[in-house]
Structure formats: structure tokens, C-alpha cells
N, C-alpha and C positions, 0 to 999 in steps of 0.2 A: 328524817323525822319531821312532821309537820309540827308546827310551833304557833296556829295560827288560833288564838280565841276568838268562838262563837258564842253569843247569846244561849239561853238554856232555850227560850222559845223567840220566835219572830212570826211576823203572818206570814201568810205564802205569798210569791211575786207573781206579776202577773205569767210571767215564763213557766214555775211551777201550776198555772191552774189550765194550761195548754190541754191539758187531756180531761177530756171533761165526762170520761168515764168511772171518774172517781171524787171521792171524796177527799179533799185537802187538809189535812188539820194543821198544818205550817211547817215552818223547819224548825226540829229538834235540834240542839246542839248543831245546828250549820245545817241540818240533813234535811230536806223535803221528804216530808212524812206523808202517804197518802191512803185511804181504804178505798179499795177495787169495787166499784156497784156491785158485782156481782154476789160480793159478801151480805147483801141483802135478801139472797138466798136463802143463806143458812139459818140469819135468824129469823126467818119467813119458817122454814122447815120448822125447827126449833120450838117458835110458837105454836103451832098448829098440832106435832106433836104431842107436846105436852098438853096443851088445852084438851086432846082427847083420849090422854091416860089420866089427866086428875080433875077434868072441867071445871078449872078454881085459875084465875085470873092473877090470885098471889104465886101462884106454884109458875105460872108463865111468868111474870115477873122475874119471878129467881131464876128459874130457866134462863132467862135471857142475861138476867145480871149474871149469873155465872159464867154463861157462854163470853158474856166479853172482860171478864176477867181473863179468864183462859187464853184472849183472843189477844191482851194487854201483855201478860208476858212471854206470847210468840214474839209481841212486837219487840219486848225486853232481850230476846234471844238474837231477831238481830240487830239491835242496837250493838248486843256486846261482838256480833263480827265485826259492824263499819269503826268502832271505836279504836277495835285494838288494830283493823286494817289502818287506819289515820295514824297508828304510835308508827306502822311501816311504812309513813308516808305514803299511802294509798287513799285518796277518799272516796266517798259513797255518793254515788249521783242522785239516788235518792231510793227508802225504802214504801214498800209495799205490801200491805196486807190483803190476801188473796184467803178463799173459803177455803184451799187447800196449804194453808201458814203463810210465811212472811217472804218476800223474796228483798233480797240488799245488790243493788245494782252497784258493782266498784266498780271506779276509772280504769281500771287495769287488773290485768293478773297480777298474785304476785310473784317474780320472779325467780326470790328464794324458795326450797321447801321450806325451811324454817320459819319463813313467814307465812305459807299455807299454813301449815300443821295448828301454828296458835291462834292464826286467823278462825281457823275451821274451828279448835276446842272452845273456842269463847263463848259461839253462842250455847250449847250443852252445860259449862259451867254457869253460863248466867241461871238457865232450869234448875238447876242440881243444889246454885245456892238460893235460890228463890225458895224451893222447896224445905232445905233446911232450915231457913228463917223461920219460914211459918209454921214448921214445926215443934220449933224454939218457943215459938210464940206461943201457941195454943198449950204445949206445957206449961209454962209459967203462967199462963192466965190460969189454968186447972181446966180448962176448954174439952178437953178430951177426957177427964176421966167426968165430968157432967155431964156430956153429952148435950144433947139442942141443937140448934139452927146453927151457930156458931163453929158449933164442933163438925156438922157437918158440911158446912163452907170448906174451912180451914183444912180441914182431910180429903175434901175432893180436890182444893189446887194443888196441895202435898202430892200426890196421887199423880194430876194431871203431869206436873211438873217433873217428877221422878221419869215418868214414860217422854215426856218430850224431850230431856236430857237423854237420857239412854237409849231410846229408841233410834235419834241420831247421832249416837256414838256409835250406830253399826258400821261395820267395817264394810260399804260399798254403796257407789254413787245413786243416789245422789244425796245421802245424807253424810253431814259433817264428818261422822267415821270414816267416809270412803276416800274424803281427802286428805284427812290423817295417813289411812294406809297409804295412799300417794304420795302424801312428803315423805314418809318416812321409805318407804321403796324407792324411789325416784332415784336416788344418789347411785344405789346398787343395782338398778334393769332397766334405768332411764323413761323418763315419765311418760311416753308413749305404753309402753309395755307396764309401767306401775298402772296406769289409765284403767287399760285393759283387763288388770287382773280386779282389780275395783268394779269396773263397769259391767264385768262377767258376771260377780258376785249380789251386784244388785238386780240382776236381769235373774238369776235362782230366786231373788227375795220378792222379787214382780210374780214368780211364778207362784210361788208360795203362798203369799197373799191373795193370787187370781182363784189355787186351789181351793183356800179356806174359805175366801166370800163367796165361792159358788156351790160349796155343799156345805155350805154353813149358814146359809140364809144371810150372807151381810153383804149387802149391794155398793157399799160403801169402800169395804175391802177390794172388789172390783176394779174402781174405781181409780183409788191408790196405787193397786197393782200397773195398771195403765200407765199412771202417770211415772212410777218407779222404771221400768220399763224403758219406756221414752226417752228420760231425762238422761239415763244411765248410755243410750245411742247417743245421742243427742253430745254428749260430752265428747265421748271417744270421738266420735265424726270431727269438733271440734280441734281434739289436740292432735289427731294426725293430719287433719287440712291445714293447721294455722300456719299464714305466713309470718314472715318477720314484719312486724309494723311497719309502717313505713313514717321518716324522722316528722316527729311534729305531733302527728296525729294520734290520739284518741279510743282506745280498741275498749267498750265497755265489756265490764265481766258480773256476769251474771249467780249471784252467788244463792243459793235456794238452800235455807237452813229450817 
């Protein structure tokens, strides 16, 4: 178990601003925090959008303040993987905000299931209690039953947060669920084969989503489906090539929550 206090913020080093494809906001809690350019995308998208369903400059505004609320605690989902990885003496090489969520680069697998399994539920619980708080909240103000701008802030992150929690608690790779079902298979069909039935199951939800974005008019679902797909090879290829590390060195793991 690491034992080491970090700073809550520090600037970035010059070694963190090496990739000059991104945006640095410094190290969190020990972690080099960074936004990907290409996240200027979306609220490029976003803007434009919205400027030509309501042509009102406040409605882009909230458009956008909203979007990076949303976009604040993806980053909160994986802070809570690198944190609770760091309670299994694992740390985070550095996280990353990407137009399609967060990715948490660990030093290493971890080699327990049991520290997959809470690694992987951490970031979903951080959604799940993010979403409760502020639903706490907006009752107790009486936010929700007045209705306004407020009430519908607060119910759209409720909302967002609920789906980002749950929707990565699907049981197959590559969201958090599918490394759940891994730890917890692993012990009984050995994690190659737990892999497998995970990566199977995410490649039916690749398909699923390919079906719906494309007779359903959402380009977007396409899109995901692709990267579901992918990521869910992508692993499996992973844990039946991996060798044994070799003493010393360094194998980064790529955790995508």
C-alpha cells in the first residue's frame, strides 16, 4: 500500500508538458491531469449545434457549461480508479480526457482479481454518488419541485451521472462492468478465458449499438459501437500475448473507464 502524500494541486513539469497535443492542467493529487486537443471538437460540435436549434448565445453558453460539467465528473470517475489503484499500491501515470471519456494510464496491472474488481467499481461509484448528492441537493433546496434553470442543471447531471455509472457497470469490455465480470471469473476459468467471455460480450454490445445508430439515425452510436468493438480485441489480444514482465521494468496499463 502506497503511503506517499501528494499535494491536492502542483503545475505540471516540464516532463508532463512533453506531449504538446494536449492541454495540461497539472498534477492532481500526485496525478498529471491532461485534456486531449481533440476535445475541442466536441465543444466546437456543441456550439454550433446548439447556436442553430435556439440562436441565443446564452443557450450556447449553458450548452457548453454543461458539457464540461459532464466532462468534470468523467474526470471524477477516473480519479476514483487511480485513487483506490494507489490504496493497491498501483499508481497512475497520468490521466486523460478524450471526446470519447477519460482514460487512467496505471504503472501496471493489477495482479489480484480482487484488486481489479474495486479498482474497476470505483469509477461507477464515484457517478452513482455524484448523482445522489445532487439529488439530495436539489431536494433540500425545493429546486425540483420549482422548477427553473437550476432544476434543470441539477437533473440533467443526476441523469448524466446515473447513465455514466450504469452504463459502465455493463458486464463486458471495455467498460468497468466487464472487468468486474473478470475478477470475479478469473479465479474459476482463469483469466484468459474470463477475458474472453467479457470481450465476447462487448463485441454483441459493439454490434447492438452499430445496429441502433444506423437505423436510428445516430451517428454517434456508430461511432461508440466502433470503439466498443476495438477496445474489447484489443484487450483479449492483450492478455493472451502478455509475457511475463521482465525484473525492473515498467509495463503500462491502460485503464479506459
Amino acid at each position: 500500500m502506497v503511503d506517499v502524500k501528494h499535494p491536492f494541486f502542483s503545475l505540471p513539469t516540464a516532463a508532463d508538458r512533453r506531449d504538446r497535443w494536449s492541454w495540461h492542467l497539472g498534477r492532481i493529487l500526485g496525478i498529471p491531469t491532461r485534456i486531449h486537443a481533440s476535445f475541442a471538437l466536441v465543444l466546437v460540435w456543441i456550439g454550433i449545434s446548439t447556436w442553430s436549434a435556439a440562436h441565443s448565445s446564452v443557450a450556447v453558453a449553458l450548452g457548453l457549461g454543461f458539457a464540461l460539467a459532464v466532462f468534470a465528473c468523467v474526470l471524477l470517475h477516473e480519479f476514483g480508479h487511480a485513487l483506490v489503484a494507489r490504496r493497491f499500491g498501483i499508481e497512475t501515470r497520468r490521466i486523460t480526457l478524450l471526446p470519447i471519456g477519460g482514460v487512467a494510464e496505471l504503472e501496471r496491472e493489477p495482479s489480484d482479481p480482487r484488486a481489479e474488481l474495486w479498482i474497476a467499481v470505483a469509477g461507477p461509484a464515484v457517478n452513482l454518488g455524484i448523482a445522489a448528492t445532487l439529488a439530495l441537493v436539489g431536494f433540500a433546496l425545493g429546486s425540483f419541485a420549482s422548477g427553473g434553470l437550476l432544476a434543470l442543471v441539477l437533473s440533467g447531471l443526476v441523469w448524466a451521472n446515473l447513465m455514466l455509472g450504469l452504463f459502465n457497470l455493463v458486464p463486458a469490455f471495455p467498460m468497468d462492468g466487464g472487468r468486474v465480470l473478470r475478477a470475479l471469473a478469473s479465479k474459476r476459468v482463469g483469466p484468459v478465458r474470463a477475458t474472453q467471455i467479457a470481450a465476447k460480450l462487448g463485441r454483441y454490445l459493439a454490434v447492438g449499438f452499430g445496429v441502433w445508430g444506423l437505423f436510428g439515425g445516430q451517428p454517434v452510436l456508430v461511432l461508440v459501437a466502433a470503439f466498443v468493438w476495438f477496445a474489447a480485441g484489443r484487450e483479449l489480444k492483450r492478455v493472451r500475448n502478455r509475457p511475463a514482465p521482465p525484473a525492473g521494468n515498467r509495463v503500462i496499463y491502460v485503464w479506459r473507464g
